[in-house]
N, C-alpha and C positions, 0 to 999 in steps of 0.2 A: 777664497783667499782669506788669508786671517790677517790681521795688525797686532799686533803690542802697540798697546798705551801704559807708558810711562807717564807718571806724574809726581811732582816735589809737589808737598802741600806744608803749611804748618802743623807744628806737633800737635796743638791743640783740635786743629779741626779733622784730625783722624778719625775719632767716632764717627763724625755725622756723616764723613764722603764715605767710609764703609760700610753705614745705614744706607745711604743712598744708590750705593751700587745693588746690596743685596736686593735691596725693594727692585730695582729693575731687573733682577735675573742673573747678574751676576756672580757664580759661587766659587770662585778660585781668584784671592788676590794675594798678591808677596808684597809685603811691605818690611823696609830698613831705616834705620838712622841713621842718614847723611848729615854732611855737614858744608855748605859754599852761601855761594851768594849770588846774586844776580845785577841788576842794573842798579840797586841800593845800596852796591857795596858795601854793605855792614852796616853797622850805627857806633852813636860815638856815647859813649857811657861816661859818668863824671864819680868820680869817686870820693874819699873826705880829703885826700891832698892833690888829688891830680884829676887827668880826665885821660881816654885811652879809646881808645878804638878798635872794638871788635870787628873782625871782616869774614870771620862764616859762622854762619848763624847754625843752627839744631833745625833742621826738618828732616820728613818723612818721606820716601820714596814708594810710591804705590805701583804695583805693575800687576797688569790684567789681559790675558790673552784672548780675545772676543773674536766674530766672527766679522767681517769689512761691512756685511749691513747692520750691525748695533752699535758702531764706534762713535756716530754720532752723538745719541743717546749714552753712551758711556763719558762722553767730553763734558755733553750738557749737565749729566747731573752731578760729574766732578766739579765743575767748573761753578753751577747755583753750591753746592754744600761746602765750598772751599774758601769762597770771595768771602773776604772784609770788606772789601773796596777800598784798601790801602795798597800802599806801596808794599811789597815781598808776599803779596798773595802765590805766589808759586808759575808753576810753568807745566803746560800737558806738552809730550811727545810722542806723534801715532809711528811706530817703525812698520814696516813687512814683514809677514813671518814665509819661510818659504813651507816646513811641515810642522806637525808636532806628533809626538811619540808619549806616548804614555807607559812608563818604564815596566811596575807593575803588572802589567797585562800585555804588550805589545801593541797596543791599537794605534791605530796613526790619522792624524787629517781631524773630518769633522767628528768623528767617534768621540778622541778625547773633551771637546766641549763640552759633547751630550753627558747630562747629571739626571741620574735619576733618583730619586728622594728627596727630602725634605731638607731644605738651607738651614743649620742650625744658628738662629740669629739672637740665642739668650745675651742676654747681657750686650749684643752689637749696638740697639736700637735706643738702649738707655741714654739717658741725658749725659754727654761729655763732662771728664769732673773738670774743675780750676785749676788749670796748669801755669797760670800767674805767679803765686809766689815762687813754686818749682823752677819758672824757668828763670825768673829776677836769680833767683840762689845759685842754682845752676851757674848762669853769667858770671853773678859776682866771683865766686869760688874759681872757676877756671880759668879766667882772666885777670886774676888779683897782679896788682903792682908792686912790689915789696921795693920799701925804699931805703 
């Protein structure tokens, strides 16, 4: 049986959770820019005449099709490479997969998991850049108050 793991992580810590999957074997991930919130419903930003409140933030959606006996190990090392240990550290969800199909070739089931060669992991492992200013700008620019 296979899973989907889904997981929201922040933008910044996408480097290191897709370091950390490669290192354990996993070589097929999709990742998107979403945009919600979770239990911290936003944050409240103060601007030079007012204050406002943003309620969905910029993160990153990871999804990775594994096999049911690695999903563990795919949690754990999402889960160490992802913590701040603040509040909107993200959220894992493991779904059921019933097949998989590999378009390409037709292969189906445990075939399309199996990778043979080399994970190309140039430039994955590298140290994440400062996505701080980026995302302060970011913020302000999209949410500006015009009075």
């Amino acid at each position: 049986m296979f899973k989907k793991v889904e997981a929201y992580v922040r933008l910044e810590k996408l480097t290191e959770v897709r370091a950390a999957l490669v290192e354990i074997g996993v070589p097929a991930i999709d990742t998107v820019e979403v945009q919600g919130h979770g239990r911290q419903t936003g944050i409240r930003l103060a601007g030079r005449h007012s204050s406002y409140t943003v309620d969905t933030l910029p993160r990153i959606r990871l999804v990775a099709v594994v096999d049911e006996e690695d999903v563990e190990r795919v949690v754990a090392a999402i889960r160490e490479a992802a913590a701040t240990g603040t509040q909107g550290d993200g959220a894992i969800y493991i779904c059921p997969m019933e097949n998989l199909v590999r378009i390409s070739t037709g292969e189906e089931g445990d075939e399309v998991l199996v990778y043979e060669g080399d994970i190309d992991i140039q430039g994955i492992i590298s140290p994440p850049p400062d996505l701080s200013d980026l995302f302060a700008f970011y913020l302000e620019r999209k949410y500006r108050i015009d009075e």
